[in-house]
C-alpha positions as CSV (number, residue, x, y, z in Angstrom):
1,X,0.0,0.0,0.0
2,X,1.7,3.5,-0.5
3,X,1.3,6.6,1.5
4,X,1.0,9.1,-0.9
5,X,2.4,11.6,1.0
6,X,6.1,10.9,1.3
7,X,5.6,7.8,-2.1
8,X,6.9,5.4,-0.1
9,X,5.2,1.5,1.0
10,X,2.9,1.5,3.9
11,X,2.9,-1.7,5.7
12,X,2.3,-3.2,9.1
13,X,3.4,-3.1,11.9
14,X,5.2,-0.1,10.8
15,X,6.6,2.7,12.9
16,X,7.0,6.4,12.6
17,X,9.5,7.9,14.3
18,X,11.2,11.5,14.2
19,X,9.0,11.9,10.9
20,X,10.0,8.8,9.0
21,X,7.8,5.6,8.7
22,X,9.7,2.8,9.1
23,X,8.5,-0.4,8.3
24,X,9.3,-3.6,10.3
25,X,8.3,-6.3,8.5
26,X,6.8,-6.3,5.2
27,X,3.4,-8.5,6.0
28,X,0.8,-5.6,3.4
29,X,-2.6,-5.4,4.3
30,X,-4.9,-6.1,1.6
31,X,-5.2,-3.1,-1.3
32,X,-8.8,-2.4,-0.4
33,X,-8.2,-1.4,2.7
34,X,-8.4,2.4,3.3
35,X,-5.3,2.9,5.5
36,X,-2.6,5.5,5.1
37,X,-0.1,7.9,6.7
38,X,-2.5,10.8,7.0
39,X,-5.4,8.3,7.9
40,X,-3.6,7.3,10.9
41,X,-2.5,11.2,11.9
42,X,-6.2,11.5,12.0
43,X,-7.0,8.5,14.3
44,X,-4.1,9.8,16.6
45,X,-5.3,13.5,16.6
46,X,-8.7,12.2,17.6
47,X,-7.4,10.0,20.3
48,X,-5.6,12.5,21.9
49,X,-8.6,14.8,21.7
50,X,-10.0,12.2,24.2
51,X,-7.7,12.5,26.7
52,X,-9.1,16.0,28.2
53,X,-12.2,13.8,29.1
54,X,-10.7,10.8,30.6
55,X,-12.4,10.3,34.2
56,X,-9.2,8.6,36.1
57,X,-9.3,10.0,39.6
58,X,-7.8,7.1,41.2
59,X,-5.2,6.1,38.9
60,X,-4.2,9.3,36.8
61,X,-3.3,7.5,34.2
62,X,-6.1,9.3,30.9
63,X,-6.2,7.3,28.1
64,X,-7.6,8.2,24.4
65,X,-9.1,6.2,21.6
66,X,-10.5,6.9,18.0
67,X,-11.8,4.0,16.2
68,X,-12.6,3.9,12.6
69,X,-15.2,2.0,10.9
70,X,-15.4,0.3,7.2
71,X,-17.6,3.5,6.2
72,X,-15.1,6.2,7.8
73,X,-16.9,7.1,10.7
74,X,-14.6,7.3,13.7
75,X,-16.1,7.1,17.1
76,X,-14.0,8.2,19.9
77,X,-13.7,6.9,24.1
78,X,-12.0,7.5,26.6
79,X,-11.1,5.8,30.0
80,X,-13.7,6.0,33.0
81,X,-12.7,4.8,36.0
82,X,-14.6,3.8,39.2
83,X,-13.9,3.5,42.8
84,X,-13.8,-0.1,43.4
85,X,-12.2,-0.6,39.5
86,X,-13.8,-3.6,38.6
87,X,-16.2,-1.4,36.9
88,X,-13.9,0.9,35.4
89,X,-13.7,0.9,31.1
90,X,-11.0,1.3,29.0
91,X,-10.7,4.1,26.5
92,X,-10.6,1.3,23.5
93,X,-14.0,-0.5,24.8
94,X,-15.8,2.6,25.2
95,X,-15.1,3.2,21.3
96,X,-16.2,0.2,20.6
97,X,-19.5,-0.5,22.9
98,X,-20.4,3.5,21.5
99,X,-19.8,2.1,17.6
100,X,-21.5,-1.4,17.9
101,X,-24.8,0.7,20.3
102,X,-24.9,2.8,16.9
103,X,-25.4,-0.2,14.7
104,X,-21.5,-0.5,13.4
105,X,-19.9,-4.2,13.2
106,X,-17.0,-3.8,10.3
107,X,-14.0,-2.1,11.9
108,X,-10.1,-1.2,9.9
109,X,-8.2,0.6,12.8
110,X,-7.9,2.1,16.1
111,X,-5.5,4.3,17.6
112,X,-4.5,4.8,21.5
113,X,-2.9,6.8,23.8
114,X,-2.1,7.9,27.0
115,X,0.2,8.6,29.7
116,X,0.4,10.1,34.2
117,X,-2.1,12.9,34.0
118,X,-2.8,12.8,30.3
119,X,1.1,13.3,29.3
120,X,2.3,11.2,26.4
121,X,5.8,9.9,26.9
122,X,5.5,6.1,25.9
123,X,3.1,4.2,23.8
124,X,-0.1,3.0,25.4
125,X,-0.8,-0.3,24.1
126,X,-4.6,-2.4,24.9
127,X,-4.6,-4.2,27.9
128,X,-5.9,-8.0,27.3
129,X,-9.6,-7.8,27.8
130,X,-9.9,-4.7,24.9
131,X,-7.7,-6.7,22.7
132,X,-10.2,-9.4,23.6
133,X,-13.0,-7.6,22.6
134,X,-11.5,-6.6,19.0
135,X,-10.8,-10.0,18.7
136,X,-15.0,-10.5,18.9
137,X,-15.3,-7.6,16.0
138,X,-12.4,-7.5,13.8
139,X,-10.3,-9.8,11.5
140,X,-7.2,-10.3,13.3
141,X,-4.6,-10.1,10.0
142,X,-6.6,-6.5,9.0
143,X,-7.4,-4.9,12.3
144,X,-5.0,-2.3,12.5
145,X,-4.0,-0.9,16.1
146,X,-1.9,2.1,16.4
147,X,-0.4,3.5,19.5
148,X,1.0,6.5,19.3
149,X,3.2,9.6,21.3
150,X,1.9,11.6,18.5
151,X,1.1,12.5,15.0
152,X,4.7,11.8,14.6
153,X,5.7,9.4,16.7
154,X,3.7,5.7,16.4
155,X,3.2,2.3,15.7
156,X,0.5,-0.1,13.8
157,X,0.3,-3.8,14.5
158,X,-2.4,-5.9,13.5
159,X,-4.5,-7.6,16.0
160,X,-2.8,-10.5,15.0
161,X,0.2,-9.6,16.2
162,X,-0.6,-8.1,19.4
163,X,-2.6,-10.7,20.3
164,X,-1.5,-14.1,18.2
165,X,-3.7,-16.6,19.6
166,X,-6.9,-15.0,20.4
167,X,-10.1,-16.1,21.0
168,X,-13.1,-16.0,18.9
169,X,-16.9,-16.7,17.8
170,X,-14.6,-19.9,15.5
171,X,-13.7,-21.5,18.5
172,X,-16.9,-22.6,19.9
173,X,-18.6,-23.3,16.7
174,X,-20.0,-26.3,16.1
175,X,-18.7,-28.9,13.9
C-alpha cells in the first residue's frame, strides 16, 4: 500500500518515528483497505482529543481512543474509572461498545494513547480484555491498532500480532 504523501510503501506493523515511517516487517494489508499515513494522523489526533475527558481520579493515568469504521466514521472513548475498579472501562472499549450501540460491526483501525495525568511519553498499548473484545469484532490479520506519542511518533500492529492466539466466535462453533 503507499502513503502518498512521502511515495513510499505502507505496511504493518510499521513505525513512525522523528518523521520517518519505518517499516518492520513487510506483511501488506490487503489493497482495499483504506489505511494510510495521513489516515492514521487522523485517528491519533482524535485519540488525543480524548484525553481532556478521561475520568481517572484514582489512577491518573487518561487514556484516548478513536476508532474507525469500514464506512469512515470514527467514534472516539475515553477511560472511565470507578472506585472499586472492577467497573472501570478502557478508552478502546468505550469506542467500541459507542460504535457497535450505533449499529457499526465492520472495523479497519484504532489508535491509542495515554500517559500520568494525560502526558504522552511512551506508547499506550490495549490491555488483554480490549484486545479481547477486538478479537470479537475484527479480522485479526486487517485490524490495525496504532499506539501513538503523537502524530509523529507511532506504531501499527495488527491484532494478529498483538494478540496471536486469540479467542473467537470460531472456537466454539460447532462442527
Amino acid at each position: 500500500m503507499k502513503d502518498e504523501d512521502n511515495n513510499m510503501e505502507f505496511t504493518f506493523p510499521a513505525c513512525r518515528q522523528a518523521g520517518e515511517l519505518v517499516p518492520i516487517k513487510a506483511d501488506q494489508l490487503p489493497s482495499d483497505e483504506i489505511m494510510n499515513d495521513s489516515v492514521c494522523k487522523n485517528l491519533i489526533r482524535e485519540a488525543i482529543g480524548m484525553l481532556k475527558r478521561s475520568y481517572a481520579p484514582y489512577s491518573s493515568f487518561h487514556v484516548g481512543a478513536a476508532l474507525l469504521t469500514k464506512t469512515n466514521k470514527i467514534y472516539t472513548g475515553c477511560n472511565i474509572e470507578n472506585a472499586t475498579f472492577t467497573p472501570t472501562n478502557c478508552a478502546e472499549r468505550t469506542a467500541f461498545f459507542k460504535a457497535v450501540s450505533e449499529g457499526e460491526k465492520d472495523f479497519v483501525a484504532i489508535a491509542v494513547v495515554g500517559g500520568r495525568k494525560g502526558n504522552i511519553i511512551d506508547y499506550c498499548p490495549p490491555c488483554g480484555v480490549c484486545r479481547q473484545v477486538m478479537m470479537e469484532f475484527c479480522d485479526p490479520k486487517k485490524f490495525i491498532i496504532i499506539l501513538a506519542k503523537s502524530e509523529e511518533d507511532y506504531c501499527a500492529y495488527t491484532l494478529a500480532d498483538i494478540l496471536p492466539l486469540g479467542f473467537s466466535a470460531k472456537n466454539i462453533e460447532d462442527e
